[in-house]
LOPA-74295 format. One record per residue (C-alpha): residue number from 1; residue in one letter; x, y, z. Coordinates in pm, 1 decimal. Example, Ala and Ser with C-alpha at 12.3 -4.5 7.8 and 13.67 -1.06 7.14 Angstrom:
residues 2
  num  residuo         x         y         z
    1        a    1230.0    -450.0     780.0
    2        s    1367.0    -106.0     714.0
***
This chain:
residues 523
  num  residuo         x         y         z
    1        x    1742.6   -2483.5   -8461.5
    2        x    2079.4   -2349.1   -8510.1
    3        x    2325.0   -2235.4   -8232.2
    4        x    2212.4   -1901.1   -8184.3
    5        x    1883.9   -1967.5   -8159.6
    6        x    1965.5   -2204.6   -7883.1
    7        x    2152.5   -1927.4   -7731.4
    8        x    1847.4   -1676.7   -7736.8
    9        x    1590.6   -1987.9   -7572.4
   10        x    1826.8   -1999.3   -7303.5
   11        x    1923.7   -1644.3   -7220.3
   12        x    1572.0   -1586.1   -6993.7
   13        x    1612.5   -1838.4   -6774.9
   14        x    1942.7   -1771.1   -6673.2
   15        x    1834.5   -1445.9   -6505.6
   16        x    1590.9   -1652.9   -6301.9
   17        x    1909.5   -1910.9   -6155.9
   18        x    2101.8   -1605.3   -6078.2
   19        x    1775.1   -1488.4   -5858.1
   20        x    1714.6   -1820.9   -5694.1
   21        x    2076.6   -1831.2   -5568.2
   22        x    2080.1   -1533.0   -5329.1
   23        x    1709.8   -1665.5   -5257.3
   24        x    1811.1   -1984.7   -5143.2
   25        x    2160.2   -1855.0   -4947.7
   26        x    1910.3   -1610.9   -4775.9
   27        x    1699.0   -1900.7   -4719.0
   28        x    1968.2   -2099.4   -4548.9
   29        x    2103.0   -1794.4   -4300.8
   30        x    1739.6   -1730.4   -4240.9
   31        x    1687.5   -2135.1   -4076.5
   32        x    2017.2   -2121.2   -3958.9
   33        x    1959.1   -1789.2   -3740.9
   34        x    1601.7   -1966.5   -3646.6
   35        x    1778.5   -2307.3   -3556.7
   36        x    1996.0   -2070.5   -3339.5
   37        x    1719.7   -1848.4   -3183.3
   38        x    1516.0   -2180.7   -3069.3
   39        x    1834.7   -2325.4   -2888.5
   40        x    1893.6   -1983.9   -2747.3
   41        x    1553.8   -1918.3   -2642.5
   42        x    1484.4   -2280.7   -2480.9
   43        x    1829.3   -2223.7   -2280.7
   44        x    1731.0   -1917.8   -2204.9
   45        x    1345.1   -1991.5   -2073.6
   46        x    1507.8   -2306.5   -1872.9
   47        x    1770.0   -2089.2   -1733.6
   48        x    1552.0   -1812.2   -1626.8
   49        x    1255.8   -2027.0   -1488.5
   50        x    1515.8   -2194.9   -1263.1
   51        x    1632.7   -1872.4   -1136.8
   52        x    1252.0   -1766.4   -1064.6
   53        x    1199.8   -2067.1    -919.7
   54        x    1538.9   -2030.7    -668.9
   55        x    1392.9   -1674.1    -596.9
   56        x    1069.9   -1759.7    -544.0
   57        x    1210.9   -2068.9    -279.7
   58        x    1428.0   -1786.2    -147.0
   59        x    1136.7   -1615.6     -51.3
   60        x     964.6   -1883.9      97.7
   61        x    1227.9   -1993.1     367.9
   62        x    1345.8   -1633.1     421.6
   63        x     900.7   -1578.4     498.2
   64        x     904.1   -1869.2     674.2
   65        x    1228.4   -1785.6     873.1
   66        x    1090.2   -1453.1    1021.5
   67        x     748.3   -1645.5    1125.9
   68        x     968.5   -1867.7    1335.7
   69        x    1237.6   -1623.8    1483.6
   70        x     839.8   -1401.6    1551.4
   71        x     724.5   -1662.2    1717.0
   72        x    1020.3   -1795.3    1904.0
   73        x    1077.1   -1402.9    1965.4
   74        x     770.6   -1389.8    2160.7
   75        x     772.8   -1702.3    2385.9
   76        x    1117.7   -1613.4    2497.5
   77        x    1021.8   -1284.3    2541.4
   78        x     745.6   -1381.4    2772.7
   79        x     902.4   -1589.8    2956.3
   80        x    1185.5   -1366.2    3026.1
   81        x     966.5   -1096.0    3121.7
   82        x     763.2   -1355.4    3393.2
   83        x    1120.9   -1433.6    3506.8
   84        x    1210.8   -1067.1    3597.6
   85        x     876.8   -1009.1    3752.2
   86        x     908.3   -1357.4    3976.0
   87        x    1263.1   -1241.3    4032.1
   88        x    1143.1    -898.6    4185.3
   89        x     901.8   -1045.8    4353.8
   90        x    1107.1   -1222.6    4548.7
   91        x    1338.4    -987.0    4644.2
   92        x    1086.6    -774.9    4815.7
   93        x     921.6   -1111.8    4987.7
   94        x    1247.4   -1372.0    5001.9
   95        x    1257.1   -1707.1    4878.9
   96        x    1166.6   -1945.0    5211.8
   97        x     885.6   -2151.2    5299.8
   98        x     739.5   -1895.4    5493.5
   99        x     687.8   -1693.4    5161.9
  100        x     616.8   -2015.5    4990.2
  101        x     236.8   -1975.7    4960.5
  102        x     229.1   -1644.4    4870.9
  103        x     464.9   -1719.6    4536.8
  104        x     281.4   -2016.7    4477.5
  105        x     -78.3   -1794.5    4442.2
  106        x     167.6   -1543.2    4231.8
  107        x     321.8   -1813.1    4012.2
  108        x     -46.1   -1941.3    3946.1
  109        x    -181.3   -1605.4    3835.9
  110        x      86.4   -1513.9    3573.3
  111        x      76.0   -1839.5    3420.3
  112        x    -305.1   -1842.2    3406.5
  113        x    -429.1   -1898.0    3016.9
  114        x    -106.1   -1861.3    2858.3
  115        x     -78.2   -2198.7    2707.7
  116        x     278.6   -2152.6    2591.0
  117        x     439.0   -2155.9    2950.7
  118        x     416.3   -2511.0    3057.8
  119        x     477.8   -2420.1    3422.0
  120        x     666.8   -2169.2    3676.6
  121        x     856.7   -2267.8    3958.0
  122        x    1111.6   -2153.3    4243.8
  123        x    1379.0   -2357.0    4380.9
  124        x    1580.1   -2253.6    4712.6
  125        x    1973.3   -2272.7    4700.9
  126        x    1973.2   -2630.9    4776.3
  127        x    1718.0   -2718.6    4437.1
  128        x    1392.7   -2807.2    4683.5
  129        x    1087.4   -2689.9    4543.2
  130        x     976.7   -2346.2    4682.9
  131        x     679.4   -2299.4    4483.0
  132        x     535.9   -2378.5    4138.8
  133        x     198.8   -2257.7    3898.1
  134        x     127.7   -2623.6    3911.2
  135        x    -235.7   -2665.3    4144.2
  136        x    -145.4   -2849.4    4475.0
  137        x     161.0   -2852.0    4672.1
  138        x     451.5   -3035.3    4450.7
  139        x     746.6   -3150.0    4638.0
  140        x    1072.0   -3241.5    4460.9
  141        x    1425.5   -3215.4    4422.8
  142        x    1594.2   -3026.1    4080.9
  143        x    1933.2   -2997.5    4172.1
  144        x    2038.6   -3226.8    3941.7
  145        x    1901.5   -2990.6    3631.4
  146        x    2152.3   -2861.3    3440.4
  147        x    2045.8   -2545.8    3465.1
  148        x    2020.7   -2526.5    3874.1
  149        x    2415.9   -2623.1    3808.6
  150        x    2501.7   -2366.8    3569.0
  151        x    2298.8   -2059.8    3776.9
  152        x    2512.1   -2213.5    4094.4
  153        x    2811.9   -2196.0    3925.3
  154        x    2766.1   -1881.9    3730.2
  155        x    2682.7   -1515.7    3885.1
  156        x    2474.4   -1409.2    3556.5
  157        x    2158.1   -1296.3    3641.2
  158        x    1989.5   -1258.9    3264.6
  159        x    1777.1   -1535.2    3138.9
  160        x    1937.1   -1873.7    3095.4
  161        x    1790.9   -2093.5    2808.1
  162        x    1888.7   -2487.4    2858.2
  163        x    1876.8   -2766.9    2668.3
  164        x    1534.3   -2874.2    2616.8
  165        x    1436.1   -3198.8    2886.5
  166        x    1120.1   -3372.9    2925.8
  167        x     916.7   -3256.0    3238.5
  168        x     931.0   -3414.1    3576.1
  169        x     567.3   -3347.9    3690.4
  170        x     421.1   -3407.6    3328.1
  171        x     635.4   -3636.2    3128.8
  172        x     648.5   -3377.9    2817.6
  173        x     959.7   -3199.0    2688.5
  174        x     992.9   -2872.8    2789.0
  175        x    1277.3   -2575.5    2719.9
  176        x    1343.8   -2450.2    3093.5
  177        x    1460.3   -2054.0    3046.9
  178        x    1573.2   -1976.9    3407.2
  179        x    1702.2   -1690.4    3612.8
  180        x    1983.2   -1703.6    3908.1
  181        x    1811.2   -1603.6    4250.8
  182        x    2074.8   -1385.1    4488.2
  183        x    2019.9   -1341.6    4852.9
  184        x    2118.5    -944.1    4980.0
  185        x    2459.0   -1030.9    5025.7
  186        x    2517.8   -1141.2    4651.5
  187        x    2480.8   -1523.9    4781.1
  188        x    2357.7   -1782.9    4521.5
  189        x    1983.2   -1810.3    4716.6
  190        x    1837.0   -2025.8    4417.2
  191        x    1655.3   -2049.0    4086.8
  192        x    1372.0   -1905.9    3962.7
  193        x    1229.2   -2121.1    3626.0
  194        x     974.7   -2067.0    3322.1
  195        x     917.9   -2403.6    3120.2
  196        x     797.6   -2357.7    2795.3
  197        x     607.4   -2641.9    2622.9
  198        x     773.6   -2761.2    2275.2
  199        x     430.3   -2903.2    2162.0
  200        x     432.1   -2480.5    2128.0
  201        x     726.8   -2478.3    1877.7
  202        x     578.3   -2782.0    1736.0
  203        x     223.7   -2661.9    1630.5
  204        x     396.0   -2337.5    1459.0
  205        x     704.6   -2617.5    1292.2
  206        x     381.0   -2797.4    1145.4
  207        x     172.6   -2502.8    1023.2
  208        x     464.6   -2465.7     751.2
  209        x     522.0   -2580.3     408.2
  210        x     822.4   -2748.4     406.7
  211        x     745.0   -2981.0     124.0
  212        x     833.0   -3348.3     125.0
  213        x    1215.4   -3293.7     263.3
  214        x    1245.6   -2974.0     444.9
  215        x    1329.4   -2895.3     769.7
  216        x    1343.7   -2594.9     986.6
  217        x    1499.0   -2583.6    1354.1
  218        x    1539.8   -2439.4    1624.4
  219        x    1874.1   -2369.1    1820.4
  220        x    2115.7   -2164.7    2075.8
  221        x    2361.3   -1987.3    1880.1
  222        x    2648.4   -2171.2    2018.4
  223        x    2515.6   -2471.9    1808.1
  224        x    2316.2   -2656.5    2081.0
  225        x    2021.9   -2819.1    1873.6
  226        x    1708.6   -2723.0    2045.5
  227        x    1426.8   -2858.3    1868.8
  228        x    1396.5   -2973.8    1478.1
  229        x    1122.7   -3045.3    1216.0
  230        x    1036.2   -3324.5    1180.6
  231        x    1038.5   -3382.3    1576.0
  232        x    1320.6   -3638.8    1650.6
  233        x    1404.7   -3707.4    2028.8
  234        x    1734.1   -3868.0    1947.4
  235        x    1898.8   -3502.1    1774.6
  236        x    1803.4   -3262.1    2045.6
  237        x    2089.0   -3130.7    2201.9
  238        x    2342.1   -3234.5    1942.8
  239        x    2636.0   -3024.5    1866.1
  240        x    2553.7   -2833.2    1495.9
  241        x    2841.7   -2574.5    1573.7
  242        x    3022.2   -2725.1    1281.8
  243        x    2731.5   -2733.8    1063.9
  244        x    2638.1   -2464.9     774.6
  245        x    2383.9   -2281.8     912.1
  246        x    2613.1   -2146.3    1215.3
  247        x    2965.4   -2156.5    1002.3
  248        x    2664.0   -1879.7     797.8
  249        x    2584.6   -1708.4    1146.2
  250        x    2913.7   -1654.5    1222.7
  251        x    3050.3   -1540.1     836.7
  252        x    2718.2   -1382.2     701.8
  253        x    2551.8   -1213.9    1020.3
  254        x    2205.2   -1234.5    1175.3
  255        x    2041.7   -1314.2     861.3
  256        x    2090.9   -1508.6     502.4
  257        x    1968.9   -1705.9     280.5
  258        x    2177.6   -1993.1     112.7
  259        x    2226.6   -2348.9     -39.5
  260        x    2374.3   -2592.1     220.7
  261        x    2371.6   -2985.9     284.3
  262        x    2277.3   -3077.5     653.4
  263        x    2461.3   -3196.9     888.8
  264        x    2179.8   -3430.8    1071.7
  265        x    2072.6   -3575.0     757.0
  266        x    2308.2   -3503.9     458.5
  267        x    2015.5   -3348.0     249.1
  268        x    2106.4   -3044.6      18.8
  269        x    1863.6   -2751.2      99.3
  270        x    1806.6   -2418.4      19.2
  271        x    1834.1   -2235.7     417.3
  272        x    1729.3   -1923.4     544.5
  273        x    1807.1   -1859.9     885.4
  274        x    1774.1   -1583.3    1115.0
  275        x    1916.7   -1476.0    1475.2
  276        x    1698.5   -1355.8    1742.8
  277        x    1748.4   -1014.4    1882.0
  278        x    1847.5    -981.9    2298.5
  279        x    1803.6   -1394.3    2290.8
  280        x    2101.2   -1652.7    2191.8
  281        x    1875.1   -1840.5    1946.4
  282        x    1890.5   -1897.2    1558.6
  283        x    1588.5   -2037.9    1373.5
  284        x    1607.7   -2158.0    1022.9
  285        x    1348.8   -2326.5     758.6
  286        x    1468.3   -2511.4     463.1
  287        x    1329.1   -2696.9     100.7
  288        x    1519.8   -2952.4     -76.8
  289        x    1627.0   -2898.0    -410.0
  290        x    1450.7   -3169.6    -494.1
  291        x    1121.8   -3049.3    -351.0
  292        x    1184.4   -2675.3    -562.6
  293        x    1293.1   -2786.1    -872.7
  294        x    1106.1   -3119.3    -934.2
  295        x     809.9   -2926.2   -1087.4
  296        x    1074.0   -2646.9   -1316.6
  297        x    1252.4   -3009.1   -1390.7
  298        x     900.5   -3134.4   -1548.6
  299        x     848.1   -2793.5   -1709.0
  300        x    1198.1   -2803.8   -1830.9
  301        x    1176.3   -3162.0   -2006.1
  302        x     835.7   -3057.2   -2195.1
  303        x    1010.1   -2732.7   -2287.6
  304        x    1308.3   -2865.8   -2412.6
  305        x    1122.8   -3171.3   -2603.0
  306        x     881.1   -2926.6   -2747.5
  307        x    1181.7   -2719.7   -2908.3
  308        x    1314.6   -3095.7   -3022.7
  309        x     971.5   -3103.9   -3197.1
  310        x     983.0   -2729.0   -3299.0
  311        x    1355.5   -2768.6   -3421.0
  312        x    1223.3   -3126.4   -3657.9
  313        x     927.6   -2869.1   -3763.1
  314        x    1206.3   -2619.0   -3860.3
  315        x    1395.4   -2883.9   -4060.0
  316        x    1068.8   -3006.8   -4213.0
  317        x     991.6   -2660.7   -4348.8
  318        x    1332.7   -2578.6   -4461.7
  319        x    1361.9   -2907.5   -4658.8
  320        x     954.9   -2799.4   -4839.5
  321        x    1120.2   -2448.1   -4922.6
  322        x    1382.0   -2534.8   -5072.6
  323        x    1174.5   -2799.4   -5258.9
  324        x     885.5   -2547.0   -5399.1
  325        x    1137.8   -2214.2   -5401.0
  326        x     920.6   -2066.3   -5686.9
  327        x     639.3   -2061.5   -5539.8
  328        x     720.8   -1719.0   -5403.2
  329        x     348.1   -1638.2   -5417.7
  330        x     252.4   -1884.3   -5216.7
  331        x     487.2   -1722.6   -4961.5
  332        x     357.7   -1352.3   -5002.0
  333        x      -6.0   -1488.1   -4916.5
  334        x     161.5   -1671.1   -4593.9
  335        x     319.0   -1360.2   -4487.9
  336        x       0.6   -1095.5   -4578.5
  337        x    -201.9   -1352.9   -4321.2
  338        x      62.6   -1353.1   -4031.3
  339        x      67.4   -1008.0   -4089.4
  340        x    -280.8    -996.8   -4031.4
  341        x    -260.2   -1182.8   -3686.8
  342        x     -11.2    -979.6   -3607.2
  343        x    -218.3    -646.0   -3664.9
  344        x    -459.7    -893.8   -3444.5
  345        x    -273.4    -950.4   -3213.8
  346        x    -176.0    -579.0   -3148.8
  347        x    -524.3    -468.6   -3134.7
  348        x    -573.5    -746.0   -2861.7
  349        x    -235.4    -593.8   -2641.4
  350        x    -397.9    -283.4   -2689.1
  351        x    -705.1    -418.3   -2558.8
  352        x    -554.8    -562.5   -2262.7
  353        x    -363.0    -192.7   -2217.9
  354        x    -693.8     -46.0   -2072.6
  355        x    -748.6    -294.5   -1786.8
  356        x    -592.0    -334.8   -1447.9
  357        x    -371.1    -625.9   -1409.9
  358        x    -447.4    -725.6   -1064.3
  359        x    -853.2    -645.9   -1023.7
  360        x    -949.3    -702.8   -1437.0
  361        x   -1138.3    -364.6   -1411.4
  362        x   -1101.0     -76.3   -1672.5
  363        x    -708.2     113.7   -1538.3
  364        x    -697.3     463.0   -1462.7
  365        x    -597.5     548.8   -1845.0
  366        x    -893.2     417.3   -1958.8
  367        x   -1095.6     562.3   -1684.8
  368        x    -977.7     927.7   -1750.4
  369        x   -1049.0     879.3   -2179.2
  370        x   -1416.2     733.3   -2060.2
  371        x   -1523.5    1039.7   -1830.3
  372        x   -1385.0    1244.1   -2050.6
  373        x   -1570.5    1096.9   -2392.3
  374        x   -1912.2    1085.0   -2164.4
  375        x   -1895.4    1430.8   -2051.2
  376        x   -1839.5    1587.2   -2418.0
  377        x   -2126.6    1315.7   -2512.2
  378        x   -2331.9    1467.9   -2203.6
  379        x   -2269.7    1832.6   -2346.1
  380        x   -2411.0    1754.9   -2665.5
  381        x   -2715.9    1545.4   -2603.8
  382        x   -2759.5    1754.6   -2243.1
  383        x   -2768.6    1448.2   -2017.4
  384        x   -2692.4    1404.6   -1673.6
  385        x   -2346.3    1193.3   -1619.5
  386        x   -2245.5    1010.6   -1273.5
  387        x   -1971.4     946.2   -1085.5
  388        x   -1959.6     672.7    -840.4
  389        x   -1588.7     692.1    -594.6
  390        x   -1508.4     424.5    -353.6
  391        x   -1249.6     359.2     -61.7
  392        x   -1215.5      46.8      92.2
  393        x   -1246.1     139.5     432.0
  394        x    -902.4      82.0     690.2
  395        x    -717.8    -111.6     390.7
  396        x    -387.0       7.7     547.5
  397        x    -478.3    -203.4     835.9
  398        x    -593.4    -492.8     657.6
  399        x    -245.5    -528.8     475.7
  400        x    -104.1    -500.5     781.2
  401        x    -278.9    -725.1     989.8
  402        x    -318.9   -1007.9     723.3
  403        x     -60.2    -964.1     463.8
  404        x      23.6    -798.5      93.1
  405        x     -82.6   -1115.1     -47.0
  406        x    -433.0   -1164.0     125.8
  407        x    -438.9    -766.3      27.2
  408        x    -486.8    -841.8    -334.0
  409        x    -709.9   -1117.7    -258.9
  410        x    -923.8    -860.1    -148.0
  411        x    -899.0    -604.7    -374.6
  412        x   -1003.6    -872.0    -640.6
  413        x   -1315.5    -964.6    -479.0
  414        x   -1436.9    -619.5    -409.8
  415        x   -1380.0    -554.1    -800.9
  416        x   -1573.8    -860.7    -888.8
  417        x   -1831.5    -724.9    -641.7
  418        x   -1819.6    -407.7    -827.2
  419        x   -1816.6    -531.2   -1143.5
  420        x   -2141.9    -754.8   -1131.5
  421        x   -2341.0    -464.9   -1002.9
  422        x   -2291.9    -231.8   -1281.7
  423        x   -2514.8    -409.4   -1540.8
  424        x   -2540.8    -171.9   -1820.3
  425        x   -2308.0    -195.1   -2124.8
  426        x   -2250.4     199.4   -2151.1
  427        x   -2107.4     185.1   -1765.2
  428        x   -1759.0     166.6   -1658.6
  429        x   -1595.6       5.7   -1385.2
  430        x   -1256.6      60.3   -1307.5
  431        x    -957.0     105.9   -1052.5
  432        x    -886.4     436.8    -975.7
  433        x    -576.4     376.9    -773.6
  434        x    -460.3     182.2    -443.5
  435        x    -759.1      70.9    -287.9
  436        x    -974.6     338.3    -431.4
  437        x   -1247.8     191.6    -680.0
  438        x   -1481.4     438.2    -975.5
  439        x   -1733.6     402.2   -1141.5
  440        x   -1886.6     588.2   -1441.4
  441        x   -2266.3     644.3   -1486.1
  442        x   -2404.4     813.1   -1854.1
  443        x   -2749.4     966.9   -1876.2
  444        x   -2821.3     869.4   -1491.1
  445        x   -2941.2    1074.2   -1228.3
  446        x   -2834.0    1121.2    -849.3
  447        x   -3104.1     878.2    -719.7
  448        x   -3000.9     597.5   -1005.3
  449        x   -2651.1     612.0    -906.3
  450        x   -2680.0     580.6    -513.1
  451        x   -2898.6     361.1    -545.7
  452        x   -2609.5     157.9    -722.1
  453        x   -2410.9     254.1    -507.2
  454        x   -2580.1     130.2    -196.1
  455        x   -2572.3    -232.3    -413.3
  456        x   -2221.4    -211.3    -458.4
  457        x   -2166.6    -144.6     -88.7
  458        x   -2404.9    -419.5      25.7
  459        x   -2230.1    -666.0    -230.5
  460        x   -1925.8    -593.3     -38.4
  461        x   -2014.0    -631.4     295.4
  462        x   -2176.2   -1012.2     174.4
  463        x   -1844.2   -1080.6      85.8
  464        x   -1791.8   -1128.2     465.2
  465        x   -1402.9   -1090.3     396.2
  466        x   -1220.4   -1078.2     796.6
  467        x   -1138.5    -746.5     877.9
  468        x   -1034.5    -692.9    1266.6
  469        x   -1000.7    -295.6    1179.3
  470        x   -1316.1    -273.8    1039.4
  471        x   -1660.4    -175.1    1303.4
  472        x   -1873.2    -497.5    1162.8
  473        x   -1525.8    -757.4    1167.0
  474        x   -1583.2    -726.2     787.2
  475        x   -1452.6    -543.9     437.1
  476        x   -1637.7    -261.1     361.8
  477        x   -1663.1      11.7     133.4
  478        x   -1691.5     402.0     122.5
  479        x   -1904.0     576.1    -136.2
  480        x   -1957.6     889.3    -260.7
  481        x   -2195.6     989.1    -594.9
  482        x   -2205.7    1283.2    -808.4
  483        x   -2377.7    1388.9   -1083.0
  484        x   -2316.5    1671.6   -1394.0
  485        x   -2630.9    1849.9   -1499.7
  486        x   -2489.3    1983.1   -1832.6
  487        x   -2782.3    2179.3   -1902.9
  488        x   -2676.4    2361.9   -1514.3
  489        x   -2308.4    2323.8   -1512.9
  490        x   -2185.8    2376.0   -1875.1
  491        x   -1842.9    2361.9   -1889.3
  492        x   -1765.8    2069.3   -1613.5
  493        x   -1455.5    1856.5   -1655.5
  494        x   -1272.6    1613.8   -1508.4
  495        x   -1183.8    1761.2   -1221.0
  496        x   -1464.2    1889.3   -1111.6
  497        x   -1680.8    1597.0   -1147.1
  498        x   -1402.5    1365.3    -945.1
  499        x   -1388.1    1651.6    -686.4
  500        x   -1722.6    1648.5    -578.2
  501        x   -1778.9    1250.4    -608.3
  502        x   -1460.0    1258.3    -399.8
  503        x   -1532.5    1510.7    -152.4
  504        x   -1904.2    1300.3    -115.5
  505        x   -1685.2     973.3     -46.3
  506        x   -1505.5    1151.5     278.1
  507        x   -1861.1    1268.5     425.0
  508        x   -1894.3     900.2     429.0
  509        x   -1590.9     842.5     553.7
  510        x   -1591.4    1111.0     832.9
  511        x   -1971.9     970.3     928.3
  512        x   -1905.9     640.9    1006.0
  513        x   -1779.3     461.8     677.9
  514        x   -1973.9     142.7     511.4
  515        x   -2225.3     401.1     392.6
  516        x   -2277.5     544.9      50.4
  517        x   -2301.9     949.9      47.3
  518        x   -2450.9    1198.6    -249.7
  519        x   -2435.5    1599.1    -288.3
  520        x   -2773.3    1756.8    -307.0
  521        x   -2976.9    1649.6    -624.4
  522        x   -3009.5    1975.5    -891.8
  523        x   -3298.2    2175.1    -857.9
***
């Protein structure tokens, strides 16, 4: 073969090198950019998980926060509200043993069934008992009570909340909120007490979440500690003024929400706290970082090993691409099949685009493309169509009384109700809006749909779902059916058909509720 014709085997392939090259450079940015996009990704999903898991926490203490300022709210409240009313009492009867049986029958009936107040009592100028809500007559001495010394000393005649003691006549600790007692000439004529059990505080400390190392406490805003969870006799009536939750108070206001280490124990928390209005009390409930992050720190570890093992898969593939290059084909196949999930994939987001994310039923888009569809299918094959609307009934009251959260709850199990008693494949279910429920009936009469109705509302009420609003202490639903007649109403829409079912679900509404209503059936 001479030189030339060496030069004309060679000349095609070199066409082919030249094409590999940019191939393979573009092959290299391509796992490069990947290699890039995994770490950015992982960092990403570990960084934002954290922060959903800090807001979530955030929520929880600031939720748990306002239960306890609620509920301290409300005992103080009371007992300030028994003070003034003891306190008036006594200035239209005086505050002597002559009067004492009189206050002790008065004492007895406002503390009757109100298991919060542990007892009421009066003491005369020199601390002697006067009267008390305790049965029998109780003699005793409480001069020596801190507050009977500050009331003496101190011409305030608002409520006075001490440091909490444990009870002479029962032996249990108590939180004495007391009121000064003046004689008509502005004399100090003795105090008039509430004591209010901690076992109180206690059961509403230990109906809360606070994981394996939270806390939440109780205390007067000048950093007396009043009570703390967990319960430990040793730390009530320390000195947190220097701590973080009242150097907070005092730089952040009544309220906030923050990361702090405790003073009583040294344990880093995440703290919400919040002051009580007309009272000089701050509450505050806390979780450890290590109790909110352990689980995003397990999470994190499988995420991060799994883009280790993602990353080696990256290499693996890079290092077989570069080995079998020309088998571009090969490639074009890969890439026609992941574009075939892909197309799968979309037609499966667009599936999920016609149902409601929190009840699983049809959404209202899909609702108004169905009655629409079955009323131009009802115009040509002149059959009757049905609408079923539904209310729960008082729903605004439910979320009140029980929460946004047990709110959903309930709107999911009246749309599982709903859905397993429409049994036919042609019907729809869905969520019209709020609490308001629909569902659509082809080719059935008035009679057919209220009498699915009337299942549907009877499904509901066996729910037995709590409902203090409602007439029968349960959920229950509002109904109202109508029907198109094509062959008597051509030209009905929509509107019209959603009008009448809708107008039919407040005759139910306006006649009692829990009842399903229909218009007349078509001659």
């Amino acid at each position: 073969m001479t030189e030339a014709d060496s030069n004309i085997a060679i000349q095609p392939f070199k066409p082919l090198i030249n094409k590999k090259r940019p191939v393979i450079a573009w092959a290299s940015m391509a796992f490069f950019c990947m290699c890039a996009m995994l770490i950015g990704l992982t960092a990403w999903i570990v960084w934002s998980s954290h922060e959903a898991r800090l807001r979530e926490a955030q929520a929880t203490t600031d939720s748990m926060a306002r239960t306890l300022a609620a509920q301290a709210y409300m005992e103080l409240e009371l007992a300030d509200v028994m003070l003034e009313d003891v306190a008036e009492q006594i200035r239209h009867t005086g505050n002597n043993d002559a009067t004492g049986e009189r206050l002790q029958s008065h004492l007895q009936q406002l503390s009757h069934n109100i298991s919060e107040i542990e007892g009421l009592f009066i003491f005369d100028q020199h601390g002697d008992w006067l009267a008390s809500s305790i049965p029998g007559q109780q003699d005793g001495n409480n001069a020596d009570r801190d507050y009977f010394a500050f009331h003496k000393a101190h011409m305030q005649l608002g409520s006075h909340i001490g440091l909490p003691v444990q009870s002479k006549t029962s032996g249990r600790w108590i939180l004495p909120v007391s009121r000064r007692v003046e004689s008509s000439d502005g004399a100090f004529a003795g105090v008039v007490l509430v004591t209010l059990g901690l076992d109180s505080f206690e059961r509403a400390y230990n109906s809360l979440n606070l994981g394996h190392a939270g806390t939440a406490f109780l205390a007067l805003d000048n950093g007396t500690l009043i009570y703390r969870q967990p319960f430990q006799a040793e730390v009530i009536g320390m000195d947190i003024a220097d701590g973080p939750i009242l150097q907070a108070y005092r730089k952040m206001g009544p309220a906030g929400t923050a990361v702090m280490t405790a003073k009583v124990d040294r344990v880093e928390r995440l703290y919400s706290y919040r002051h009580l209005e007309r009272f000089p009390v701050i509450v505050a409930a806390g979780l450890s970082k290590q109790d909110i992050f352990s689980e995003w720190q397990r999470l994190s570890t499988q995420i991060v090993l799994g883009s280790l093992i993602a990353g080696a898969a990256l290499i693996y593939l890079f290092r077989k691409l570069m080995a079998q290059i020309a088998l571009r084909d090969q490639i074009e196949a890969a890439l026609r099949v992941a574009s075939s999930e892909l197309q799968k994939l979309n037609a499966d987001l667009a599936s999920q685009a016609s149902r409601d994310g929190l009840t699983g039923l049809a959404n209202r888009r899909c609702f108004d493309d169905t009655l629409t569809q079955e009323l131009k299918r009802a115009q040509r094959h002149a059959h009757p169509v049905s609408l079923i609307m539904m209310d729960v009934d008082f729903f605004k009251k439910f979320n009140d009384s029980y929460g946004h959260v047990a709110g959903d709850g309930c709107l999911q199990a009246v749309a599982g109700a709903v859905s397993r008693c429409v049994g036919r494949p042609g019907d729809l279910a869905a969520r019209y809006g709020g609490e308001e429920f629909a569902v659509i009936m082809p080719n059935t009469d008035t009679a057919g749909a209220l009498e699915v109705a009337e299942t549907i509302r009877a499904a509901v009420v066996a729910l037995q779902i709590p409902h203090a609003a409602s007439a029968i202490d349960v959920v229950t639903l509002s109904l109202g059916v109508a029907t198109v007649y094509p062959d008597q109403q051509a030209g009905a829409g929509n509107a019209d058909l959603i009008r009448q079912a809708d107008a039919c679900l407040y005759q139910s509404k306006n006649s009692g509720r829990n009842r399903a209503s229909s218009q007349p059936a078509a001659a």
